[in-house]
C-alpha positions as CSV (number, residue, x, y, z in Angstrom):
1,X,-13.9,-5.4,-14.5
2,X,-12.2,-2.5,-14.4
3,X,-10.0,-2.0,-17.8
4,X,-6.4,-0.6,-18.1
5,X,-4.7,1.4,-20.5
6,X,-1.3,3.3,-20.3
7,X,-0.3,5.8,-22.9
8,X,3.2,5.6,-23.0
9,X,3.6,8.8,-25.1
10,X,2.6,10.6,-21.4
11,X,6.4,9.1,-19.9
12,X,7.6,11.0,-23.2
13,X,6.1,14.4,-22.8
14,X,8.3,15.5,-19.8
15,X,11.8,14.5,-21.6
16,X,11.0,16.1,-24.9
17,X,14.2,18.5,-26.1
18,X,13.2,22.3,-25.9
19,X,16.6,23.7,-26.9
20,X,15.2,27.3,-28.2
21,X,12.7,25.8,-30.3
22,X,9.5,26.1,-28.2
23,X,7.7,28.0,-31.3
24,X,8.5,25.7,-34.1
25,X,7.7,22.2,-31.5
26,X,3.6,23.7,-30.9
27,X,1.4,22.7,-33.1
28,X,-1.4,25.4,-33.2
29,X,-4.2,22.5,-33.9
30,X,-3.3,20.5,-31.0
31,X,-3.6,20.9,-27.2
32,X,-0.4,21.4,-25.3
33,X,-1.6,19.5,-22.6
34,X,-2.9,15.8,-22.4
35,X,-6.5,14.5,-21.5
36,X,-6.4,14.0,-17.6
37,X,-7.8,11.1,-17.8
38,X,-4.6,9.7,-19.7
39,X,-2.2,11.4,-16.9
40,X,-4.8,10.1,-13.7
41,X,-4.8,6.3,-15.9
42,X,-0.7,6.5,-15.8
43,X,-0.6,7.2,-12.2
44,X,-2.8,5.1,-10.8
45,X,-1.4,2.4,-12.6
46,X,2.1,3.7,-11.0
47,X,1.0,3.7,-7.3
48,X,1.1,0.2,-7.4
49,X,4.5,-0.5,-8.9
50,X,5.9,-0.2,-12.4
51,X,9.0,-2.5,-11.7
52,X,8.5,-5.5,-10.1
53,X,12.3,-5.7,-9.5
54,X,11.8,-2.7,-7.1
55,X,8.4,-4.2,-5.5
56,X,10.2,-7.4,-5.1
57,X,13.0,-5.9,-3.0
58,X,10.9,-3.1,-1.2
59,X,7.6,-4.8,-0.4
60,X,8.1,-8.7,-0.8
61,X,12.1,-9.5,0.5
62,X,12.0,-6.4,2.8
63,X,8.6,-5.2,4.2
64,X,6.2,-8.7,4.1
65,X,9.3,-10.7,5.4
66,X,9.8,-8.7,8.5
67,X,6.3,-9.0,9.0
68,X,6.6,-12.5,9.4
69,X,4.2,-13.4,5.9
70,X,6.6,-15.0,3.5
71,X,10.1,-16.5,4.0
72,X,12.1,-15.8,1.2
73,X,14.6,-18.9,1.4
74,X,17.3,-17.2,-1.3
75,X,17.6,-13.9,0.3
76,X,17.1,-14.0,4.2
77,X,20.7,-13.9,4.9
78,X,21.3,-11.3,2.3
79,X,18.5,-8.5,2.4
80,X,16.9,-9.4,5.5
81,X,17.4,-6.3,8.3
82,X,19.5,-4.5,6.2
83,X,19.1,-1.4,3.8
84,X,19.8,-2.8,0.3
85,X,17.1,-1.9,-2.1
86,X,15.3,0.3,0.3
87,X,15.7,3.4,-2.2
88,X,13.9,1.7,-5.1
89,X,10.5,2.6,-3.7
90,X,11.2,6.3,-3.2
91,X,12.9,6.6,-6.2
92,X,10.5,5.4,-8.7
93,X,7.4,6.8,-7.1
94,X,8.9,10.7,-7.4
95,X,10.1,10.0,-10.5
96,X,6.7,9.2,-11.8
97,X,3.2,9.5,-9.8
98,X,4.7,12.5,-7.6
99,X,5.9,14.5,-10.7
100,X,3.0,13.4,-12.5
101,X,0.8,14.1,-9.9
102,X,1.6,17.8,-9.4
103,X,1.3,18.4,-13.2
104,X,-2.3,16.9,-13.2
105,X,-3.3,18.7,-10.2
106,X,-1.4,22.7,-11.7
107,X,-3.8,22.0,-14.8
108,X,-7.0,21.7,-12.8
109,X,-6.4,24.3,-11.0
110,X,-6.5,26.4,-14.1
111,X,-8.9,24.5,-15.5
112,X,-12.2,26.1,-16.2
113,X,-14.2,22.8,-17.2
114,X,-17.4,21.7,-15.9
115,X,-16.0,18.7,-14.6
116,X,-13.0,20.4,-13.1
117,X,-13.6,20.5,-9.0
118,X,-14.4,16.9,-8.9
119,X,-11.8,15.8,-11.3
120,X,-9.3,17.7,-9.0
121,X,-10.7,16.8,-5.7
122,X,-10.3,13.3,-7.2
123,X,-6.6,14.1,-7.6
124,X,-6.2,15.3,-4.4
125,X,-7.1,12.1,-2.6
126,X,-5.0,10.2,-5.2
127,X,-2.1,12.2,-4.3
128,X,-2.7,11.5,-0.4
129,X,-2.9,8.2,-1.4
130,X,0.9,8.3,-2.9
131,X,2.3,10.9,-0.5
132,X,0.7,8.9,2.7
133,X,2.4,5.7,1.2
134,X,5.7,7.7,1.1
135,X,5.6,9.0,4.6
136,X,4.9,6.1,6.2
137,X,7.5,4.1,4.4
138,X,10.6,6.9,5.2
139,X,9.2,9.7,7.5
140,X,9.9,12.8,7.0
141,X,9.6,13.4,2.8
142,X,9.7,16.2,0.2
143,X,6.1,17.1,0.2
144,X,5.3,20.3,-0.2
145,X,8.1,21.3,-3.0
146,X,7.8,17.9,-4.3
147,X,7.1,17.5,-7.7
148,X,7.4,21.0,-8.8
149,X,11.4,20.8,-10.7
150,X,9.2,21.1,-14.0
151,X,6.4,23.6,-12.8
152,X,8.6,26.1,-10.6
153,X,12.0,25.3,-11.5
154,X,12.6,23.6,-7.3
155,X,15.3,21.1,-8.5
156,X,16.3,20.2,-4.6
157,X,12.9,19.8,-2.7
158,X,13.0,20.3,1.3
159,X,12.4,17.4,3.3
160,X,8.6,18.3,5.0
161,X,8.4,17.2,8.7
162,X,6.0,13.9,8.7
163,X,4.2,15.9,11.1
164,X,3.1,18.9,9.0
165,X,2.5,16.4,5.7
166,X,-0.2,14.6,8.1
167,X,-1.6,17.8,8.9
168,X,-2.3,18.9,5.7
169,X,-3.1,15.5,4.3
170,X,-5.5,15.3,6.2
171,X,-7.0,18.9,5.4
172,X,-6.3,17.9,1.6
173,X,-8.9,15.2,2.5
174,X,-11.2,16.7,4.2
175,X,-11.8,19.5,1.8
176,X,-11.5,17.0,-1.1
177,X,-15.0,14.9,0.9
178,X,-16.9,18.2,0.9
179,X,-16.6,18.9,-3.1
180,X,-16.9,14.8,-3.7
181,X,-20.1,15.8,-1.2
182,X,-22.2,17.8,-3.8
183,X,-22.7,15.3,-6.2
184,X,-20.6,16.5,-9.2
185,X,-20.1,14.2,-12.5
186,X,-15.9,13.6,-13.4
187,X,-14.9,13.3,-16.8
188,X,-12.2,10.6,-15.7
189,X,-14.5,7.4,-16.8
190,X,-12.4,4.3,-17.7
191,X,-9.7,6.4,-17.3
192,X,-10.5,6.6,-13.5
193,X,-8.9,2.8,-13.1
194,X,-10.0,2.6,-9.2
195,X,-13.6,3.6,-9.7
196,X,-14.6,5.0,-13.3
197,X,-14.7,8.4,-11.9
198,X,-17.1,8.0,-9.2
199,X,-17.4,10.7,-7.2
200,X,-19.0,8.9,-4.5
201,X,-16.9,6.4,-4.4
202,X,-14.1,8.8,-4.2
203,X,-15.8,10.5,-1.0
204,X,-15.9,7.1,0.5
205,X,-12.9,6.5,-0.6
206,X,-11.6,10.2,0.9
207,X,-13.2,9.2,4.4
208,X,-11.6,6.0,4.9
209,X,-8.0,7.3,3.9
210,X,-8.4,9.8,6.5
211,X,-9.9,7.0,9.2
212,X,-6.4,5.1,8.6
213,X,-4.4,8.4,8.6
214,X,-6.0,9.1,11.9
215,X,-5.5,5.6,13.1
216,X,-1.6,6.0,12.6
217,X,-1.7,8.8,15.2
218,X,-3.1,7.2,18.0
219,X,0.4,6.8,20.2
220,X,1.6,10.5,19.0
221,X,-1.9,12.5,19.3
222,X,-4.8,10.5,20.7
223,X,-6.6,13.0,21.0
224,X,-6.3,14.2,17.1
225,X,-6.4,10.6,16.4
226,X,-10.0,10.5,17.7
227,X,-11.1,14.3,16.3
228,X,-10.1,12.9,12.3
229,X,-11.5,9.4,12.9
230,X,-14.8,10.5,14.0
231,X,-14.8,12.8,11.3
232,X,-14.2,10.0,8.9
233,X,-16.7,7.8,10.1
234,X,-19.5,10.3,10.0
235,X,-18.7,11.4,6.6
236,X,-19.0,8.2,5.1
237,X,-16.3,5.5,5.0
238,X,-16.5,1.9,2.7
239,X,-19.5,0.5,3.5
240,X,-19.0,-3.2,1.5
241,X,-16.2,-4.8,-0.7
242,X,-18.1,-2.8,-3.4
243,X,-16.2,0.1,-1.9
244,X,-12.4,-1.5,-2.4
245,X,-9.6,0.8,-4.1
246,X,-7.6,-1.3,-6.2
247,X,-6.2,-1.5,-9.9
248,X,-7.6,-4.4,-11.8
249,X,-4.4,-5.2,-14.1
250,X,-4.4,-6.7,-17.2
251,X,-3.9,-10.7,-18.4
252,X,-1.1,-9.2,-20.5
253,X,0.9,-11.0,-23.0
254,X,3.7,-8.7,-22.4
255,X,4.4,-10.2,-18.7
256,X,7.2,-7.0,-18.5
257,X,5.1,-4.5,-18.7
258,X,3.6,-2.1,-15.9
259,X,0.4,-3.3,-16.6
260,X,0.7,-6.6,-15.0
261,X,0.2,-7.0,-11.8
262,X,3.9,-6.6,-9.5
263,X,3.1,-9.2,-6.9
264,X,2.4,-11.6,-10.1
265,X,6.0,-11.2,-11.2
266,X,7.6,-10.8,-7.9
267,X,5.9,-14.6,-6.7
268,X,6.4,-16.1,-10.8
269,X,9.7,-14.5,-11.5
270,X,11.9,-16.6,-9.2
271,X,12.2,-20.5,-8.4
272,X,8.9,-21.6,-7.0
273,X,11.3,-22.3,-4.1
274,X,12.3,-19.0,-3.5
275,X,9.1,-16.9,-2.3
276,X,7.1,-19.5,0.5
277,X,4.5,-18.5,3.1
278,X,6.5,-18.2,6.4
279,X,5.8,-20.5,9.7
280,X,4.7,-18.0,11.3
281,X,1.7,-16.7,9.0
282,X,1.1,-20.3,8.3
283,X,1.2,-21.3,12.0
284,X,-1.5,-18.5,12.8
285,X,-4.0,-19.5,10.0
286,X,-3.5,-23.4,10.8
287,X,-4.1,-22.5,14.3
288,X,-7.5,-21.2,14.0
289,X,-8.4,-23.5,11.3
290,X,-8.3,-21.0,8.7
291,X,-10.3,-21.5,5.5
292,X,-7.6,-18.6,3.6
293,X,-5.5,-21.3,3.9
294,X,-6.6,-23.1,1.0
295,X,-6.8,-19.6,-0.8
296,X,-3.6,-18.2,-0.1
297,X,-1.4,-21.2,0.2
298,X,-0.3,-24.5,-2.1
299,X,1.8,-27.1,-1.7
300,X,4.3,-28.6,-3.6
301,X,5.7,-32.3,-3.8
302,X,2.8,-34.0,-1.8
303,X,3.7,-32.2,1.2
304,X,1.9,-31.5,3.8
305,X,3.5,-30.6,6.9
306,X,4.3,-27.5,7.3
307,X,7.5,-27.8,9.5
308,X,9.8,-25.5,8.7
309,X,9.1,-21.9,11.0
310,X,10.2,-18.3,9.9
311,X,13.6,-17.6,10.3
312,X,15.0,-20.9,10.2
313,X,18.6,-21.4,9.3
314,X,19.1,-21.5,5.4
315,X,22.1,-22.8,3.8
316,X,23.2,-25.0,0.9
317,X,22.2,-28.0,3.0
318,X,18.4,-27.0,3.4
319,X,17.6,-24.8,0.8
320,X,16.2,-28.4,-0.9
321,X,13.9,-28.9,2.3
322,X,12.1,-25.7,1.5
323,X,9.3,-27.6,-0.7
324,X,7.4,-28.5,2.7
325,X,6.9,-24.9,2.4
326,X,3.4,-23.7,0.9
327,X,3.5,-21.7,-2.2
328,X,1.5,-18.5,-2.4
329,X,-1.3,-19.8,-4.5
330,X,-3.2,-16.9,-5.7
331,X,-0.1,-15.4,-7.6
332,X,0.8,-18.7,-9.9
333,X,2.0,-20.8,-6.9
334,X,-0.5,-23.2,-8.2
335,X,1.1,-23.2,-11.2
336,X,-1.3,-20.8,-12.8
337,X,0.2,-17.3,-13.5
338,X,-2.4,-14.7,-13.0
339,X,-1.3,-11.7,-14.1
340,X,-4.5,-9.9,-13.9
341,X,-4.7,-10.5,-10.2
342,X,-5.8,-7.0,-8.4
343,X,-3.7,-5.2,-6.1
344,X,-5.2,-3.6,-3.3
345,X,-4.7,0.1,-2.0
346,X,-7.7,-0.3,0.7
347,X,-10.2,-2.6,1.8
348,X,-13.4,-2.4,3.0
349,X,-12.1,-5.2,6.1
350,X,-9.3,-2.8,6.8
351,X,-12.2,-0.3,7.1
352,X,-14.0,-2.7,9.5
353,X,-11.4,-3.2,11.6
354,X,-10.2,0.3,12.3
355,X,-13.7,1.1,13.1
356,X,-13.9,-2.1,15.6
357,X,-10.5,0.1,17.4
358,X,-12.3,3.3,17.5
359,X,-15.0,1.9,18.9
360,X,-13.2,-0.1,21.4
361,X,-11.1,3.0,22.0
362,X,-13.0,6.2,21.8
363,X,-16.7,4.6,21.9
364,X,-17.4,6.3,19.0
365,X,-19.4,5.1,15.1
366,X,-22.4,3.1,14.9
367,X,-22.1,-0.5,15.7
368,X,-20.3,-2.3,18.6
369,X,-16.8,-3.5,18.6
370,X,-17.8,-6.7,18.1
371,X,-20.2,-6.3,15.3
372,X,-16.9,-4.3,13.5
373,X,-15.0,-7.1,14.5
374,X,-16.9,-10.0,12.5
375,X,-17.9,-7.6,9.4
376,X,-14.2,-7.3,9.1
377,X,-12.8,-10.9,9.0
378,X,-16.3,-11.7,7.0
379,X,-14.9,-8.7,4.4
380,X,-11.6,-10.3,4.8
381,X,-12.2,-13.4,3.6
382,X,-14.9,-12.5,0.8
383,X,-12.8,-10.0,-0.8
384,X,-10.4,-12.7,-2.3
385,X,-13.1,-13.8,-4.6
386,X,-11.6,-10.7,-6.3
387,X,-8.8,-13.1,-7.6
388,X,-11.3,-15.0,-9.5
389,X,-13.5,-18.4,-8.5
390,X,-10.3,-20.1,-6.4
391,X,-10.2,-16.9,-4.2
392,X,-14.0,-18.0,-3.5
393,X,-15.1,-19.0,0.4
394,X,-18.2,-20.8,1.2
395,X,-20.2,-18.7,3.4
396,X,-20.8,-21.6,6.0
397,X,-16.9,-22.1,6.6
398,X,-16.5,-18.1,7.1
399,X,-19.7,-18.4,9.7
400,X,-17.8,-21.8,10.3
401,X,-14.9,-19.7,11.8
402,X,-16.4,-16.7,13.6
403,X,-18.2,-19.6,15.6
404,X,-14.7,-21.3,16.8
405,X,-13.0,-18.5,17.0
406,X,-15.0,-16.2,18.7
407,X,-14.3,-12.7,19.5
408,X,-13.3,-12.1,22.6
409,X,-13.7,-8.7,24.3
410,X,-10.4,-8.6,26.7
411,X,-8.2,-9.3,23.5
412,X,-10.1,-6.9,21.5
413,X,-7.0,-4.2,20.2
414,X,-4.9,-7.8,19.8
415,X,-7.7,-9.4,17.5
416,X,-8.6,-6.6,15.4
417,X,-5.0,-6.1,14.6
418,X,-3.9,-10.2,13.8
419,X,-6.5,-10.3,11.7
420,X,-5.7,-6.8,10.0
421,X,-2.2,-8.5,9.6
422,X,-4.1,-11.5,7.5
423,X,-6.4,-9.3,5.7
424,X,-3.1,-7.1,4.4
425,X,-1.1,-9.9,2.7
426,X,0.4,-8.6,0.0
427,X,0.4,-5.1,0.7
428,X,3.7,-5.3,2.6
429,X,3.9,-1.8,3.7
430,X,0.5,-1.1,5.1
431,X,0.8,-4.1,7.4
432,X,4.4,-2.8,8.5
433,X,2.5,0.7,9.3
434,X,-0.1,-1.1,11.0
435,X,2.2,-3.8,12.7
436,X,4.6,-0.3,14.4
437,X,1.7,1.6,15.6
438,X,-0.3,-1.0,17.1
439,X,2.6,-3.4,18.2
440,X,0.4,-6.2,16.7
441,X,1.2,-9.0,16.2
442,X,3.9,-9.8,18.1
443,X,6.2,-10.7,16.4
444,X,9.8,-12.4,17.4
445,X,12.6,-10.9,15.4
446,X,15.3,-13.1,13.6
447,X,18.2,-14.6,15.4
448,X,20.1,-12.3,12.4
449,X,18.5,-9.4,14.2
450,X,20.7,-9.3,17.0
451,X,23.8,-8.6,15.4
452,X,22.3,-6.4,12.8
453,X,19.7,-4.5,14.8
454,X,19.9,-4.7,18.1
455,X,17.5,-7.9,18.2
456,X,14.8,-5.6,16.7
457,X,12.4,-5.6,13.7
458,X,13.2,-2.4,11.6
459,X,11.2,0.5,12.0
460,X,11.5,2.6,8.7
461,X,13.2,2.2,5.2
462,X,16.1,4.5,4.8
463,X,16.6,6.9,2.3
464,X,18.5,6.6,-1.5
465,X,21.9,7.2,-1.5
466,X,21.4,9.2,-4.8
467,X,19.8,11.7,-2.4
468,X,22.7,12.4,-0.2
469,X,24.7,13.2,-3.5
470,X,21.8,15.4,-5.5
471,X,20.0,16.9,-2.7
472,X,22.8,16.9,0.3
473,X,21.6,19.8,2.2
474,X,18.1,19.0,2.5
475,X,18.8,15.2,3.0
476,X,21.3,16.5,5.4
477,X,18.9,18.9,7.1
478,X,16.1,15.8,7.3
479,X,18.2,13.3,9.1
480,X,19.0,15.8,11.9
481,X,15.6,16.9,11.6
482,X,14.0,13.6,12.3
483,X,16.6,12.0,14.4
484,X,18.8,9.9,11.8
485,X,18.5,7.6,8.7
486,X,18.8,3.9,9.5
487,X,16.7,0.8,10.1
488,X,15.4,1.7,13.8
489,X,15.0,5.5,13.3
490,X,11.3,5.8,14.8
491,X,9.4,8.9,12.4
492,X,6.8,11.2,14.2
493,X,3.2,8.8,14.6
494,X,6.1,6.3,15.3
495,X,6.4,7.2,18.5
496,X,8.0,5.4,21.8
């Protein structure tokens, strides 16, 4: 198990006083720098949320509700389609890994340790991983003066085009593989809390960031698209659930903390009969005999029929049928809090899957679609043992499966892409990425949608306010730029 630590003394060190006594604050038998490992531990455990009040609103109530996964039966009416809370991710991710991240990559870049080029290709893919999370959430993004108020005094960052941060993610990466390549030793360790400083995990790692990177491109550049996946597959992408990026967070007794896990909070923090699997998800997984079902989902009062669809109306007069709802089991809906539950930045089924669609697409990797196909719901399924022995699947019921729901070659881009949607729970804003680029699956918009969007499923989540107060002329500059600021704005891989 992977162990977590956070040294808070690192949130200190950038809000320390200065005023003209730089000489008498440095102590000459000290460093004036931290350990990297302490920065890399405090953004890593960052990516994934610090405030589970902002993960709640952004990727629970917002992003896995329009995708249909949970129906939140207290706050449909109120968040549902609209903008409120949308800043909350984009605010407390530049605030801490993006600032953080550009002061732990300056130092290694001046660093002349042994362990330096891999510590700082490391970085690099880590700050991919946060930027690519970013851009996919709002579109166009500060990027490449992001970061840098402490380092080079840029207090009001320009807004990059989502098509040039792509463009040199995806160089970031590729450059970042070839040191990860030579077989280098990091001096992250334990600090390192996605793979204890494994360089080849990190390649692997590298590769399959830039397979789903290329992936989003496919309606905007197919022809890139295909260039950067076959690239990523032939360096070396996940090859088993060994290969998963994810923070293994901590059975804390401090449940406020940052170093519990969000979704924990976000599923525990509210009246069981707030937070319920939607029809819809339920629907899909009940349909096809789904042994997840039993991982995922709980119910509650005896009940077993699981009536009550997505989107249904919810007043004062229903709100108490909502307990023939299931629960989400694996984060306390059994009544068992887990607050050491994993979060996942990538899995090895995702992995799977996209390689299943550039094979069924482009022809190109090892392996047939098919074959992709069944590793990936295989990977899907055996991955939640991750959440400890309930997340566990007998092997005959996932064979079990496969064999009644076979894959099917003349629904292949429609398979592959459900099933991502399943495999994804919980990670609300990597299924919405996946859900707008390959219009899978599909999913019928709320009744509320027509008068607040047009009878459509948001695209995008709109910028801070804050920003079109503290940075009006590049905020300014970026909704012109990419064509306006609200719900159904489509960004750049977000084509028509």
């Amino acid at each position: 198990m992977k162990n977590l630590y956070i040294i808070l003394v690192f949130v200190l060190m950038f809000g320390s006083c200065d005023d003209g006594f730089e000489d008498l604050n440095v102590n000459p038998t000290k460093s004036s720098q931290l350990d990297p490992s302490i920065k890399l531990s405090y953004i890593q455990l960052y990516t994934g949320g610090s405030n589970y009040v902002a993960f709640l609103f952004w990727n629970v109530i917002h992003l896995m509700e329009n995708m249909q996964q949970i129906n939140n039966t207290s706050y449909t009416n109120s968040f549902l389609y609209k903008t409120g809370h949308h800043y909350r991710f984009f605010e407390e991710q530049f605030k801490t890994t993006v600032k953080n991240i550009a002061d732990l990559e300056a130092q290694l870049e001046l660093s002349d340790a042994p362990t330096a080029s891999v510590d700082l290709a490391i970085v690099k893919v880590q700050k991919v991983l946060i930027f690519s999370r970013l851009t996919d959430a709002y579109g166009d993004i500060p990027y490449s003066e992001a970061g840098k108020g402490l380092l080079e005094g840029i207090r009001f960052p320009k807004y990059d085009k989502q098509s040039d941060i792509y463009a040199d993610m995806l160089l970031q990466l590729e450059a970042a593989t070839t040191v990860l390549s030579l077989g280098g030793q990091s001096s992250y360790g334990n600090g390192d809390l996605l793979y204890g400083g494994d360089a080849s995990k990190w390649k692997k790692f590298a590769n399959s960031l830039m397979l789903r990177l290329a992936m989003r491109m496919v309606k905007v550049d197919p022809n890139a698209a295909k260039t950067w996946a076959s690239k990523a597959i032939n360096g070396g992408v996940m090859e088993s659930n060994m290969d998963i990026a994810y923070t293994q967070y901590e059975d804390a007794a401090d449940s406020s903390g940052p170093n519990v896990n969000p979704l924990t909070k976000c599923f525990t923090s509210r009246v069981q009969n707030q937070i319920k699997i939607s029809g819809t998800f339920m629907d899909f997984m009940k349909g096809n005999n789904d042994p997840r079902v039993s991982v995922l989902c709980s119910t509650v009062d005896g009940k077993t029929a699981f009536d009550l669809q997505f989107g249904q109306a919810i007043n004062d007069n229903t709100k108490s049928a909502a307990n023939s709802k299931p629960n989400i089991n694996i984060f306390g809906g059994s009544g068992i809090i887990v607050y050491d539950a994993p979060f996942f930045f990538q899995t090895y089924a995702e992995v799977e899957f996209m390689m299943a669609e550039a094979s069924e697409r482009w022809g190109i990797g090892t392996g047939d679609v098919e074959s992709h196909y069944n590793a990936g719901v295989r990977a899907a399924m055996e991955y939640l043992e991750l959440y400890g022995a309930g997340g566990i699947i007998a092997t005959a019921d996932i064979d079990t499966y496969l064999t009644e729901n076979p894959f099917i070659a003349s629904q292949a881009l429609k398979m592959i892409n459900e099933q991502y949607w399943v495999a994804t729970f919980g990670n609300g804003l990597e299924t919405f990425s996946n859900w707008k680029r390959s219009g899978y699956p599909a999913l019928v918009p709320l009744d509320i949608a027509t008068t607040l969007t047009n009878g459509k499923i948001p695209r995008r989540l709109v910028y801070p306010a804050s920003e079109s107060l503290n940075n009006p002329d590049n905020y300014n500059a970026a909704v012109i730029q990419q064509g306006g600021d609200d719900l159904l704005t489509r960004m750049w891989w977000d084509a028509n």
